[in-house]
C-alpha positions as CSV (number, residue, x, y, z in Angstrom):
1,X,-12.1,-16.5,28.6
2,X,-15.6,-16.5,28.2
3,X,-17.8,-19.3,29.3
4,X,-19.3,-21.2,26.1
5,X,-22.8,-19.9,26.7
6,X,-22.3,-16.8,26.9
7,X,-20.2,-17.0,23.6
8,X,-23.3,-18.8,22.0
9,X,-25.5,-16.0,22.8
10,X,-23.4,-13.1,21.5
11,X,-23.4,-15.2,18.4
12,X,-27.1,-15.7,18.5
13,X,-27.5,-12.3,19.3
14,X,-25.8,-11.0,16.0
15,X,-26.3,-13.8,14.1
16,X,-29.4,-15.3,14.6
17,X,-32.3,-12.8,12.8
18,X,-33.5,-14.4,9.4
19,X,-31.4,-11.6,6.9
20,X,-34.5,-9.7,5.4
21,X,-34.5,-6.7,2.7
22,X,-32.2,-3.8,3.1
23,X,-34.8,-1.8,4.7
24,X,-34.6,-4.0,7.7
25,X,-31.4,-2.3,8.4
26,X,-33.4,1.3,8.3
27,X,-33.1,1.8,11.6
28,X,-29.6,0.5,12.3
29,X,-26.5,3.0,12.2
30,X,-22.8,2.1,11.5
31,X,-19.5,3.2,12.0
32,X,-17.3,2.5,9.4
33,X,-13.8,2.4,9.0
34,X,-11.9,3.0,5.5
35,X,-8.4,2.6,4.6
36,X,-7.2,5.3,1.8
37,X,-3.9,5.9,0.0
38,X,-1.7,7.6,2.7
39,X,-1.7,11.2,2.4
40,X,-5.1,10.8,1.3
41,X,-6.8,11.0,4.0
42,X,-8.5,14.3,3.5
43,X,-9.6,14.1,-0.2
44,X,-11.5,10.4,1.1
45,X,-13.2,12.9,3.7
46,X,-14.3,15.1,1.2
47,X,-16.0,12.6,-1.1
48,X,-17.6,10.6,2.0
49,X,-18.5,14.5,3.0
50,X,-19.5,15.0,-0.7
51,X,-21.3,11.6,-1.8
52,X,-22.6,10.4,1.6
53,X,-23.2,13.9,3.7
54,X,-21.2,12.1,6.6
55,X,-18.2,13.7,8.0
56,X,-15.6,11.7,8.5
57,X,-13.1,11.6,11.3
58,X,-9.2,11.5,9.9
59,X,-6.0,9.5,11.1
60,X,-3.8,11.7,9.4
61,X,-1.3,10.2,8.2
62,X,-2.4,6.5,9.0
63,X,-4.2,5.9,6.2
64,X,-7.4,5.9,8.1
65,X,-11.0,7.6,8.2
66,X,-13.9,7.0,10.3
67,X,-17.5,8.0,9.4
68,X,-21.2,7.2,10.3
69,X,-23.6,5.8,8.3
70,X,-26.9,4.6,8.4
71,X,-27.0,0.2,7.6
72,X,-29.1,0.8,4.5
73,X,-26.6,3.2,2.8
74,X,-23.8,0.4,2.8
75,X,-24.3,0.1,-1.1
76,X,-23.4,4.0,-1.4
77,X,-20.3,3.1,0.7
78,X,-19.2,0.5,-1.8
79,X,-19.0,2.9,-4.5
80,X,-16.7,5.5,-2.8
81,X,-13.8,6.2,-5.1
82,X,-11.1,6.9,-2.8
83,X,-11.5,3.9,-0.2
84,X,-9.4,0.8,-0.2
85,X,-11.3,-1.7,2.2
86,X,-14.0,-1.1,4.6
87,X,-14.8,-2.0,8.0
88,X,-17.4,-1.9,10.7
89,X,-16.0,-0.5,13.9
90,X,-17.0,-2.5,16.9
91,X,-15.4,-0.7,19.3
92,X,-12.6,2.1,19.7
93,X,-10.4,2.6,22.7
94,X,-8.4,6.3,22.1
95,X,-6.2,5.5,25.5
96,X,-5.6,1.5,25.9
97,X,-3.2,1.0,29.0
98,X,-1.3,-1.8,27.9
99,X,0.7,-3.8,30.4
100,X,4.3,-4.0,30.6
101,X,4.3,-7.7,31.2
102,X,3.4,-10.0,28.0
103,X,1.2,-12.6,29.4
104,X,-0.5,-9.9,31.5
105,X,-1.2,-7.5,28.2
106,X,-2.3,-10.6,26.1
107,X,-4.6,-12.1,28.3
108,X,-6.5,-8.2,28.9
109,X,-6.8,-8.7,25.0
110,X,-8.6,-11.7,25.4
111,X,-10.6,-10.8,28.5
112,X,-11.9,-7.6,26.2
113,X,-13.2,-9.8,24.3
114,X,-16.2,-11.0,25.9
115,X,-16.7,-7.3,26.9
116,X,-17.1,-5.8,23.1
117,X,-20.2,-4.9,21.7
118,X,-20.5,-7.5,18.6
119,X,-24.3,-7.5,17.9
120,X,-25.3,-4.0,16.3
121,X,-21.7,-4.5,14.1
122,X,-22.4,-8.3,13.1
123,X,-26.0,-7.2,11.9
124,X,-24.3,-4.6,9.9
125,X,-21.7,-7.5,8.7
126,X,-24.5,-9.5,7.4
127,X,-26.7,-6.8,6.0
128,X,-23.3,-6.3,3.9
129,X,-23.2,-9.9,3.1
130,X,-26.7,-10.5,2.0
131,X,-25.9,-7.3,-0.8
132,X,-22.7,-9.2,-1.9
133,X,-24.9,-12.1,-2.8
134,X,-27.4,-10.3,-4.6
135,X,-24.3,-8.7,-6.8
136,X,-22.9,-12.3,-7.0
137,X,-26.5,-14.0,-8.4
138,X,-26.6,-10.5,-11.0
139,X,-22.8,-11.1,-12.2
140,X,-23.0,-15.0,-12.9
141,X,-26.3,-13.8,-14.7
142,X,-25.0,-11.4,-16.7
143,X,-22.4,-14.1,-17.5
144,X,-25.0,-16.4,-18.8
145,X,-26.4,-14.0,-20.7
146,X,-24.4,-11.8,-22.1
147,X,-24.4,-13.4,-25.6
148,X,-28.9,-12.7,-25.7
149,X,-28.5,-9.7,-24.2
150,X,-31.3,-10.2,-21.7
151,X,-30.6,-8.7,-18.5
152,X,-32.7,-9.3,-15.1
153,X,-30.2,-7.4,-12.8
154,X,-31.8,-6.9,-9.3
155,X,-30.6,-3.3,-9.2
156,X,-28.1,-1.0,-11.4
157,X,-24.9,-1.5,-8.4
158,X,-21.4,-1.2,-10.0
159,X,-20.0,-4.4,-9.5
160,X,-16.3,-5.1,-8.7
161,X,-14.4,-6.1,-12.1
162,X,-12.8,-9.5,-11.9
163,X,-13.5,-11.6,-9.2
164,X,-14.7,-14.3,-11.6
165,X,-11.5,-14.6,-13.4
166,X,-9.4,-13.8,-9.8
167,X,-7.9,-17.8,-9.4
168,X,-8.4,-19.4,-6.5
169,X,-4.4,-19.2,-5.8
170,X,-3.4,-19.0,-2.2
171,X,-0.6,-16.5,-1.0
172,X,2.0,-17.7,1.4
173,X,2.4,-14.3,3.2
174,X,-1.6,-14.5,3.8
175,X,-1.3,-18.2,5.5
176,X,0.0,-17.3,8.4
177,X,-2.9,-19.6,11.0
178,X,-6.1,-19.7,10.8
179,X,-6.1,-16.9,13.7
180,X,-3.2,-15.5,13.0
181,X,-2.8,-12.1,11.1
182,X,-1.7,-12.2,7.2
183,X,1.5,-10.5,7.9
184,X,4.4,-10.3,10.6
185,X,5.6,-6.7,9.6
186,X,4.3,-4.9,12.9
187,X,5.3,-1.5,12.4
188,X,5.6,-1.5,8.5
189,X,2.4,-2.8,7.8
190,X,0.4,0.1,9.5
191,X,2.7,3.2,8.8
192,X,2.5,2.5,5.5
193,X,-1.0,3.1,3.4
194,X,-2.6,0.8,6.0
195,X,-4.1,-1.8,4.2
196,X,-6.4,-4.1,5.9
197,X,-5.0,-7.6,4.1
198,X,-1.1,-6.4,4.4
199,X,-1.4,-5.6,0.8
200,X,1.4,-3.5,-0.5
201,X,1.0,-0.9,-3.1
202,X,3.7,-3.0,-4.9
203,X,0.9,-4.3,-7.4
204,X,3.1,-7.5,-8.5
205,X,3.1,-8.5,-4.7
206,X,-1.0,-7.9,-4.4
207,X,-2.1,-9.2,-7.4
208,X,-2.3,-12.7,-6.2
209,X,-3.2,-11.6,-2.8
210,X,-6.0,-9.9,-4.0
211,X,-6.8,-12.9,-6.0
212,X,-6.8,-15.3,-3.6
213,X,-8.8,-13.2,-1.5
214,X,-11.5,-12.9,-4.5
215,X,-11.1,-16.9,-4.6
216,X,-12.0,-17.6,-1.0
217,X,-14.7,-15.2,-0.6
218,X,-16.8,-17.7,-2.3
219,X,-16.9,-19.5,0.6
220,X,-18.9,-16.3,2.6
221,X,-20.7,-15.5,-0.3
222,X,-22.6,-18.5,-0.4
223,X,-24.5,-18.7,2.6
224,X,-25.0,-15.9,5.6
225,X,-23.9,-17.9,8.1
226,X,-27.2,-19.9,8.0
227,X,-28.3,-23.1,6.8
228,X,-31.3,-22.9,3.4
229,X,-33.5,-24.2,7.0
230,X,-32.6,-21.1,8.2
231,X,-30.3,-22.6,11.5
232,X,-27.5,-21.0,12.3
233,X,-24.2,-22.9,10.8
234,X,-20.6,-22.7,12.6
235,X,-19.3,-19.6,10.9
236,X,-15.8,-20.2,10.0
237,X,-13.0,-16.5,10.8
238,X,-9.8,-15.4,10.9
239,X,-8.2,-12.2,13.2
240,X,-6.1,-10.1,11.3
241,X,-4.2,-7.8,13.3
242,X,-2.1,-4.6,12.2
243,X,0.2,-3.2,15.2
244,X,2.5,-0.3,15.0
245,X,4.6,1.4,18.1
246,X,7.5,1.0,20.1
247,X,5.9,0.0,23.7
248,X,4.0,-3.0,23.0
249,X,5.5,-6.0,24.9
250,X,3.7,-8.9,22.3
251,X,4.2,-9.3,18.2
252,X,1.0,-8.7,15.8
253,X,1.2,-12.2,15.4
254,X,0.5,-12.9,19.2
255,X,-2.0,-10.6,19.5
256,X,-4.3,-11.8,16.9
257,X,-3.6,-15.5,18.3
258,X,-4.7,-15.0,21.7
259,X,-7.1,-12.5,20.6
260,X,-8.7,-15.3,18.0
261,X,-8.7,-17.9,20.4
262,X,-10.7,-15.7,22.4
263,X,-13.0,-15.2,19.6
264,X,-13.3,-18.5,18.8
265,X,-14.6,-19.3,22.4
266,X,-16.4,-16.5,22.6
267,X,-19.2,-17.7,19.4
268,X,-17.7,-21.2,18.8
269,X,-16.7,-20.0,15.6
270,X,-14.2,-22.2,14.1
271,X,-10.9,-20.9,12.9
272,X,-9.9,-21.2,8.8
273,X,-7.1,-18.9,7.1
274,X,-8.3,-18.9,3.9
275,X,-11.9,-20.0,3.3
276,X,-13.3,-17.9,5.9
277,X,-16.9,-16.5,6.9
278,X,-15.8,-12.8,9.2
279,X,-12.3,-11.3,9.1
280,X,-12.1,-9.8,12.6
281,X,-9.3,-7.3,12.5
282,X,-7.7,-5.9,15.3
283,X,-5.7,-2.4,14.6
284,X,-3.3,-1.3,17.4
285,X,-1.3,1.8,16.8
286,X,0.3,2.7,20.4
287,X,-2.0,3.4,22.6
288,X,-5.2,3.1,20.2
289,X,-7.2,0.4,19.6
290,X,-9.7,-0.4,16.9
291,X,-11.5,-3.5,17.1
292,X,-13.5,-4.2,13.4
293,X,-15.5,-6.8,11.0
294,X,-14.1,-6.6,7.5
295,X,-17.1,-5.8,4.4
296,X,-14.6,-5.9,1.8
297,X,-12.7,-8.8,0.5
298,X,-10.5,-7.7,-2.0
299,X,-9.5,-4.0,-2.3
300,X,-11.7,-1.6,-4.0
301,X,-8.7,-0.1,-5.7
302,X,-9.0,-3.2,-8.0
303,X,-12.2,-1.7,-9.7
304,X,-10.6,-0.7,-13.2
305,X,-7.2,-3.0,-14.0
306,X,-7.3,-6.0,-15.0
307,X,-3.8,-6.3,-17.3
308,X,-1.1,-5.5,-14.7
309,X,2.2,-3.7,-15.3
310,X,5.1,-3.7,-12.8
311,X,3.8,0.2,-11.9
312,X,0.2,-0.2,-12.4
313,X,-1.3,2.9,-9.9
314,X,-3.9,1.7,-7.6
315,X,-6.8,3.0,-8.5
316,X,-7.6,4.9,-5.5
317,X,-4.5,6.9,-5.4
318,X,-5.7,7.5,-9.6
319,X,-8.6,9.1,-7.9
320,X,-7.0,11.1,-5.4
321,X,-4.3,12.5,-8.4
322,X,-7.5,13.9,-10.3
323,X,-9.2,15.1,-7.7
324,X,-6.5,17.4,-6.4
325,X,-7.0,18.9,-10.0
326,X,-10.5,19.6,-9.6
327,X,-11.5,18.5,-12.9
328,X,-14.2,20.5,-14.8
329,X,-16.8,19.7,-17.3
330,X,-15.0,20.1,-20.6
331,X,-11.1,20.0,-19.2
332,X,-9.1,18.1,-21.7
333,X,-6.8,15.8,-19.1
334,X,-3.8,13.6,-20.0
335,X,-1.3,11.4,-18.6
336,X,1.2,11.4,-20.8
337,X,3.0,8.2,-19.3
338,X,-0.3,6.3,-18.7
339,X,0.9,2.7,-18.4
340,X,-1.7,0.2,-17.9
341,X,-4.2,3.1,-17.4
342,X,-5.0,3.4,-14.0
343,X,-5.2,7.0,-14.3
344,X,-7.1,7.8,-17.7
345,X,-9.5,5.2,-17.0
346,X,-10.5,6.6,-13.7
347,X,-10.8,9.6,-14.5
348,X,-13.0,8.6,-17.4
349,X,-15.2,6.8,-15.1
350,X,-15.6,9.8,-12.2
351,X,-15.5,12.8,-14.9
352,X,-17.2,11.5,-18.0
353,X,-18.4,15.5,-19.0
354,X,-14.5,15.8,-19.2
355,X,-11.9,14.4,-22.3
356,X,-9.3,11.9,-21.4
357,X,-6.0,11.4,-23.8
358,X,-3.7,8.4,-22.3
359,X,-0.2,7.5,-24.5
360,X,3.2,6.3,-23.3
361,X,6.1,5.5,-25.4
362,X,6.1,1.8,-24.5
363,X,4.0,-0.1,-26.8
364,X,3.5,-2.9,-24.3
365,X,2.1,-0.7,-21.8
366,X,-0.4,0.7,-24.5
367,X,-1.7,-2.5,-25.2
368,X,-2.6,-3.2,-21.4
369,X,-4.0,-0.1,-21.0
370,X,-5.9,-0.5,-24.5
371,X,-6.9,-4.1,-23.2
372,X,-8.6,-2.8,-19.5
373,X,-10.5,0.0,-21.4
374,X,-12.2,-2.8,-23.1
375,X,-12.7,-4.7,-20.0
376,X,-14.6,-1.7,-19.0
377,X,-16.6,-1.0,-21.4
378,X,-17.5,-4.7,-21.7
379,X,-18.4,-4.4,-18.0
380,X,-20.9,-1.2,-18.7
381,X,-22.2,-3.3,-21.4
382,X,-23.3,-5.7,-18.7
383,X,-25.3,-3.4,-16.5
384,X,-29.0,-2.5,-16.8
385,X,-28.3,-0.3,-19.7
386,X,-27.3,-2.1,-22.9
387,X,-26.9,1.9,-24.8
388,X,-23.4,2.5,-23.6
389,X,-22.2,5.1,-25.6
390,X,-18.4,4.1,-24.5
391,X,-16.1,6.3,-22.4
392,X,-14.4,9.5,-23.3
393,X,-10.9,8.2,-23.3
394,X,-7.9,7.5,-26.1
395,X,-5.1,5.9,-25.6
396,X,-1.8,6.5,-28.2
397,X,1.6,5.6,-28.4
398,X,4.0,8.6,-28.3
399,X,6.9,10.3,-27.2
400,X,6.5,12.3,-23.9
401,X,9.2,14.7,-25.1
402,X,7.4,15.6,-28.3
403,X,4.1,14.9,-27.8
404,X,1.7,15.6,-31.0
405,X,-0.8,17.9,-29.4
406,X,-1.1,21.6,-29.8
407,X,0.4,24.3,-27.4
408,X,-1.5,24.9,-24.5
409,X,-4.5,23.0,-25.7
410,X,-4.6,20.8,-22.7
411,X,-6.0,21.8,-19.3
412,X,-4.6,19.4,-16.6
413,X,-2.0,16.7,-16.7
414,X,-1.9,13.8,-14.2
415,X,0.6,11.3,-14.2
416,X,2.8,9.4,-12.5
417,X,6.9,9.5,-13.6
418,X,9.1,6.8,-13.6
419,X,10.8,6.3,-9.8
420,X,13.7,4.8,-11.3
421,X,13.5,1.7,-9.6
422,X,11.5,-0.8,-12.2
423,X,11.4,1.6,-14.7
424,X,13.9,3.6,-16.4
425,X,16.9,4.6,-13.6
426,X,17.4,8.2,-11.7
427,X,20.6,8.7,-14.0
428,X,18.2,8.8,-16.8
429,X,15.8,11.1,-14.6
430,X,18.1,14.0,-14.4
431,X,17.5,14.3,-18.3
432,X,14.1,13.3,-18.6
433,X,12.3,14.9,-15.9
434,X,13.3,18.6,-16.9
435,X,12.5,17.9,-20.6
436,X,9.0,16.0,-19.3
437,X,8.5,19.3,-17.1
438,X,9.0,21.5,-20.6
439,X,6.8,19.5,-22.7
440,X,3.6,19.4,-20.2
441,X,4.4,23.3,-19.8
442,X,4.1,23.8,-24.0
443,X,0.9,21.6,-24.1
444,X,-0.6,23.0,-20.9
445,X,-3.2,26.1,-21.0
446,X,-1.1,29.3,-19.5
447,X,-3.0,30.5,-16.6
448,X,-5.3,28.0,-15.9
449,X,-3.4,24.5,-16.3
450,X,-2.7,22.5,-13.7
451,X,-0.6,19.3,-13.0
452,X,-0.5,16.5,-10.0
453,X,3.0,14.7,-10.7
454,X,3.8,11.3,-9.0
455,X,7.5,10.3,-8.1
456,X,9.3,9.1,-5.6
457,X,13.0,11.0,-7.2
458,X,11.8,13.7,-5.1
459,X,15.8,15.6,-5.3
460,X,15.7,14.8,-9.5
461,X,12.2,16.7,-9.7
462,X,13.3,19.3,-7.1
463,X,16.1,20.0,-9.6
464,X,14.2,19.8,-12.3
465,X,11.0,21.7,-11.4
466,X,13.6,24.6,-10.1
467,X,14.7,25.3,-13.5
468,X,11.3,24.8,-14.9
469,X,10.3,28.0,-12.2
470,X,8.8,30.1,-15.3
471,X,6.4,27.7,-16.6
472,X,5.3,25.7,-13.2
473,X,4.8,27.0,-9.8
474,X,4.4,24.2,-6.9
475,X,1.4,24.1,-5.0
476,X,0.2,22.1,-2.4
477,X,2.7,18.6,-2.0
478,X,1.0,15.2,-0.5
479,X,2.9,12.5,0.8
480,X,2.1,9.0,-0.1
481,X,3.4,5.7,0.4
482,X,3.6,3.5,-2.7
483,X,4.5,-0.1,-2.3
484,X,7.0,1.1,0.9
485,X,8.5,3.6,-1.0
486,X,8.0,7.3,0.6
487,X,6.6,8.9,-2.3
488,X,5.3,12.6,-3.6
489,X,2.5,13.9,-5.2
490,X,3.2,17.4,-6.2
491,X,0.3,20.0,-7.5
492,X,2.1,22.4,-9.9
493,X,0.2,25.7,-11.3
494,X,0.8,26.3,-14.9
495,X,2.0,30.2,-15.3
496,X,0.8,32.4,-17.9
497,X,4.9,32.9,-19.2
498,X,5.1,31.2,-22.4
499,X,6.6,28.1,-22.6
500,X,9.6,27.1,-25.6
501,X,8.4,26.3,-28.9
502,X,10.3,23.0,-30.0
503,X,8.6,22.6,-33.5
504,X,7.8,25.4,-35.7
505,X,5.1,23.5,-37.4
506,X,2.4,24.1,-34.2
């Protein structure tokens, strides 16, 4: 353990410079650590590649990337489309011996540490943090004055949609100690899409996760670990820790206890589950170590939804649908079972030049999604510019097997089927997905059309798409997890053969 002193001056080290304008950061690099949608992983490097100019180191098939980016482009960061949460990377071990014996491997987890190097990553923690408060002062402002109209905003930042209304409800699975990690699922939690909190893609499950986590970042958000004097105030954390792998002699649960005691002696922080200052997590998968200070509390994939179904799509893995498409300026897209409108609405908000239809044939589900494309355009209302001119994006209620638009007038198709589990069942699949596959082959532009299909019936769509061989040809196939289920994007090429003609009247 470290001795007391020397845990107060690491702390002072990181902690202690007064937090000054972004440019104070000018000079300052970070690594940062994003989780994505599994199977993602390469379309996240792309846009970091694409947005950023950073390339981006991939754990395929972990749900991980790595990149470098100067401290002052954090804000850029934020924006990325295809990230889930964010992390500063204090330090990476690519070949950590573990030792057999428990006691022995726990206690080198908390000798390391006293050994890390905390101060370049808390700087970058707090530079993060003093941005999140400038976005907090602008949203309650545009709160209060939304009705006059008069905006002061500091800057023209997209601001995360709903934290305000996000209750302040606490989640059991979250409350595991103060040091402790949010989860005890070792293996599940990281082999799935690796999501910092344990969230599941299973949206009923997050919602009030990510809620409570919107709820208790008011307690970071409203002082940078400082006093108004400007002396430095206990900072209150928690360890998360995420361990997958066969060989590890200790839980996830022990780890991050030992680990956060060490921690806590280490700065004199004090320990708090909920209402906490830093999220230290600590990500074990085998023999790899990653050892990181969270900058996001709730998942970005939250941006856009804020009327849930029991499917809603995160909004990253929307993002990642489209993008395998590679919309272009003009493309007519549409998801032709759009349920809350995860899908539609991010596309409309990445590809305005393009022209976004959303229906489904459950009139429930178009009144959620009808009800969050108001929240967003309320929410471009309250930016610097009061012109919005609205999004390109209509939502219908209609029958995906007879779907009133004209043969081949349409120019991709994204959209994620019913898995049969919460929706609809895989008896009525074996029906439905070839006549789904016919329909979005009459509608779809021969040649040129293309389709990303999600569903986890992967032998029903096999089926299905094999007697639909004429109209579709199957491109490239991503894996994804989606809430635990082991699930399939599949890119499909529309054909120039002419697809049957149901109605005469087109």
């Amino acid at each position: 353990m470290a001795e007391p002193e020397a845990g107060t001056a690491a702390a002072g080290q990181g902690l202690a410079p007064a937090p000054g304008p972004p440019e104070e950061g000018a000079g300052l690099a970070a690594v940062i650590g994003a989780t994505v949608p599994t199977g993602f992983e390469v379309t996240a490097a792309e846009e970091v590649q694409e947005k950023l100019g950073s390339a981006s180191r991939i754990s395929r098939d972990r749900g991980k990337i790595y990149f470098e980016v100067p401290a002052r482009g954090l804000p850029q960061v934020h924006r990325l489309r295809s990230v889930d949460n964010l992390f500063v990377v204090v330090q990476e071990f690519k070949d950590y011996q573990f030792k057999e014996n428990k006691e022995d491997a726990l206690k080198d987890l908390e000798d390391l540490v006293k050994k890390l190097p905390w101060t370049d990553p808390l700087k970058v923690w707090e530079l993060n943090n003093s941005l999140k408060k400038k976005k907090t002062k602008r949203k309650k402002h545009n709160l209060q004055t939304t009705a006059s109209k008069e905006k002061l905003n500091e800057d023209g930042e997209e601001e995360g949609a709903d934290q305000k209304d996000a209750g302040k409800r606490e989640d059991c699975a979250q409350n595991a100690a103060g040091i402790e990690p949010t989860n005890g699922q070792d293996t599940e939690q990281t082999q799935g899409v690796a999501s910092r909190k344990g969230e599941e893609e299973d949206n009923e499950q997050s919602d009030a996760k990510d809620e409570s986590q919107a709820g208790s970042g008011s307690a970071s958000q409203t002082g940078n670990g400082r006093t108004s004097e400007g002396e430095a105030k206990v900072l209150k954390f928690r360890v998360t820790c995420n361990r997958a792998g066969e060989k590890h002699s200790f839980t996830s649960n022990e780890a991050a206890r030992d680990f956060g005691g060490a921690v806590q002696e280490h700065f004199q922080w004090k320990a708090d589950m909920t209402n906490f200052d830093v999220e230290v997590l600590l990500n074990i998968h085998n023999n790899e170590v990653v050892v990181g200070i969270a900058l996001t509390e709730e998942s970005l994939h939250r941006r856009n939804i804020t009327h849930f179904g029991p499917t809603t799509l995160r909004s990253t893995l929307a993002y990642g649908m489209l993008r395998l498409c590679d919309p272009q300026p003009t493309d007519i897209i549409v998801d032709p079972m759009c349920g809350t409108g995860a899908i539609p609405i991010e596309g409309a908000t990445e590809w305005p030049s393009c022209y976004h239809i959303a229906g489904d044939n459950n009139p429930q589900a178009v009144k959620r999604a009808a009800n969050n494309i108001c929240s967003l355009l309320k929410k471009n209302e309250n930016k610097e510019s009061s012109t919005s001119l609205g999004i390109p994006l209509d939502i219908i209620q209609w029958d995906i097997c007879n779907l009133p638009l004209r043969t081949g007038s349409v120019d991709i198709i994204v959209t994620d089927m019913p898995f049969g589990k919460r929706i609809g069942s895989k008896k009525k699949n074996w029906d439905l997905y070839p006549a789904c596959l016919m329909e979005m082959g009459r509608i779809c532009t021969p040649g040129t059309g293309r389709a990303a299909l999600l569903t986890q019936d992967k032998k029903c769509f096999a089926k299905a798409l094999s007697r639909m061989g004429h109209i579709w040809r199957k491109g490239q196939t991503v894996w994804v997890n989606v809430g635990g289920l082991h699930a399939a994007v599949y890119l499909l090429k529309r054909t120039w053969e002419r697809a049957e003609e149901k109605r005469s009247f087109w």
